[in-house]
C-alpha positions as a Python dict, from the first residue, in 0.01 Angstrom:
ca = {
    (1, 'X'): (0, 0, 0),
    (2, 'X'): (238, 39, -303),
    (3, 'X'): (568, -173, -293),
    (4, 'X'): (870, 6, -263),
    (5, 'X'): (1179, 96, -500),
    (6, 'X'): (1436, 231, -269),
    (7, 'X'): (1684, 498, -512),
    (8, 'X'): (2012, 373, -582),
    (9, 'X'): (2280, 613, -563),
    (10, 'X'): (2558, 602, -899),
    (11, 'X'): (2890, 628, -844),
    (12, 'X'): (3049, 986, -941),
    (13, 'X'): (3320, 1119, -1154),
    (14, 'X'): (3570, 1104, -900),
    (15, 'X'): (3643, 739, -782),
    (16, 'X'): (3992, 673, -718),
    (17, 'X'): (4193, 444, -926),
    (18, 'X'): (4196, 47, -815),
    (19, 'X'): (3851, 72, -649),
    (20, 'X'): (3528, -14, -816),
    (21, 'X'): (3450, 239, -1145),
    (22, 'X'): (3124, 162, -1183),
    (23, 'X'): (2788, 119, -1000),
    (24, 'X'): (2568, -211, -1050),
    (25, 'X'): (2204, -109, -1053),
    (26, 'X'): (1913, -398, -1019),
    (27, 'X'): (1608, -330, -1179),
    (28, 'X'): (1297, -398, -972),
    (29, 'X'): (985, -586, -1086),
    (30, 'X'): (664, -364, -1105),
    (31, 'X'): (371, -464, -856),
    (32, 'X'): (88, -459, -1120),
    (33, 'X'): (-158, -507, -841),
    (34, 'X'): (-21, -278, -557),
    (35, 'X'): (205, -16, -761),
    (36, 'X'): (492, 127, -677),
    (37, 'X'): (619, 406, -469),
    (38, 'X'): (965, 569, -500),
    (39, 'X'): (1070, 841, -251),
    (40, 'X'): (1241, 1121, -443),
    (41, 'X'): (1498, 1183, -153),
    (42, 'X'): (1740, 1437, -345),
    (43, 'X'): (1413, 1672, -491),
    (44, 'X'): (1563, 1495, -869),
    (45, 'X'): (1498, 1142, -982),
    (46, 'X'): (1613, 950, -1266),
    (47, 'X'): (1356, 687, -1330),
    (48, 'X'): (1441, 386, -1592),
    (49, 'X'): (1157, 166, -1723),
    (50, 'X'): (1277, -156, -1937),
    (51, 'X'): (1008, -370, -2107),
    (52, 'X'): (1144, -756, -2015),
    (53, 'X'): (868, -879, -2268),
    (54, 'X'): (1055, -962, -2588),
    (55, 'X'): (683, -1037, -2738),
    (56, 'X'): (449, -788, -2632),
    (57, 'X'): (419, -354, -2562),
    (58, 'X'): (374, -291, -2180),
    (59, 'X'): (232, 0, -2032),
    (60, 'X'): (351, 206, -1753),
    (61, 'X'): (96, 503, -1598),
    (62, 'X'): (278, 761, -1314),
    (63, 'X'): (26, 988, -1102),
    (64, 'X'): (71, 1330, -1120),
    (65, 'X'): (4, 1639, -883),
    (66, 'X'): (-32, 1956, -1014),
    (67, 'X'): (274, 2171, -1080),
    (68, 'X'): (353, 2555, -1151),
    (69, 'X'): (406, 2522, -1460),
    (70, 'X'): (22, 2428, -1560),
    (71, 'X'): (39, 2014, -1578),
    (72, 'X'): (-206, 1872, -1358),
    (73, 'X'): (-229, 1548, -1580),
    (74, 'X'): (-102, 1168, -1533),
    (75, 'X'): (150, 990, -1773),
    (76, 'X'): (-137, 765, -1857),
    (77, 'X'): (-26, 464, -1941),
    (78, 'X'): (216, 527, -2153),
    (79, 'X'): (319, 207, -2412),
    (80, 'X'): (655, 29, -2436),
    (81, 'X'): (736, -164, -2738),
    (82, 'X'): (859, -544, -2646),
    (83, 'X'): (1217, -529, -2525),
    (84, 'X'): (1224, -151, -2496),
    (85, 'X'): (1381, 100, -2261),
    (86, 'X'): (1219, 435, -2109),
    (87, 'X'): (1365, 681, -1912),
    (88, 'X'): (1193, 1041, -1747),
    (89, 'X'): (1365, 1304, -1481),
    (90, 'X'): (1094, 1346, -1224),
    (91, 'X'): (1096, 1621, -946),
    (92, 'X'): (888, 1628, -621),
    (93, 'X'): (672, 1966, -749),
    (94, 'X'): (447, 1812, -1024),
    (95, 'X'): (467, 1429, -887),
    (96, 'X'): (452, 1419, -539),
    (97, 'X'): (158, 1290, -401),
    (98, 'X'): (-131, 1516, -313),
    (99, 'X'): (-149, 1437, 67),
    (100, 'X'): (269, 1542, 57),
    (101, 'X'): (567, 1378, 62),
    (102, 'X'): (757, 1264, -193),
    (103, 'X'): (671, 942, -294),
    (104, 'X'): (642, 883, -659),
    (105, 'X'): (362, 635, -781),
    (106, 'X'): (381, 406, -1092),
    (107, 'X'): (210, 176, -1197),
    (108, 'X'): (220, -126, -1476),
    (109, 'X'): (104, -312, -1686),
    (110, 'X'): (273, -644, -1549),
    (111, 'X'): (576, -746, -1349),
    (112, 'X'): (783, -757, -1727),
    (113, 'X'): (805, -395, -1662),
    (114, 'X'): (1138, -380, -1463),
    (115, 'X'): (1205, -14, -1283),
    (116, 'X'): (1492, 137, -1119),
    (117, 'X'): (1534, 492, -969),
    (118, 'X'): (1860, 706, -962),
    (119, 'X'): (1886, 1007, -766),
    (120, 'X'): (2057, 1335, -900),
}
């Protein structure tokens, strides 16, 4: 079973003066032997890949479904340069899994890869 990365919700325009401006996100190792799973709760997610490895290019693959639009293929491991940052808007047509749902899977190279998901 894929280990979980629960969204975290950002702060909005709006936050009233004297309360806290911005939101503190924490990046999640990737489970290079289980995967990952997000749940797309709002139908949009911002996902954000950062390469910890200062040395070495990581690689980071995300299953796809097929989608109206014609793209029935993976992002197959797709490389990140040491230190680097990645981001992609996903939505639930196109990346959900197959049996349903909305549970977006990724997997890594390594646990370097750090992720963290954002809905909008």
């Amino acid at each position: 079973m894929a280990t979980a990365i629960a969204e975290q919700k950002v702060l909005g325009a709006y936050v009233k003066e004297g309360e806290t401006q911005f939101t503190t996100l924490t990046m999640t190792a990737g489970d290079p032997t289980n995967m990952n799973s997000v749940v797309m709760g709002s139908g949009r997610c911002l996902v954000i890949f950062q390469n910890a490895d200062v040395a070495n290019a990581e690689w980071v693959t995300v299953d796809a479904s097929d989608d109206p639009f014609g793209r029935s293929t993976d992002i197959n491991q797709q490389s990140l340069a040491a230190a680097s940052w990645a981001a992609f808007v996903f939505e639930p047509r196109g990346w959900e899994q197959t049996l349903g749902g909305r549970d977006l899977l990724i997997d890594v190279e390594s646990a370097d890869v750090k992720i963290v998901a954002i809905p909008l």
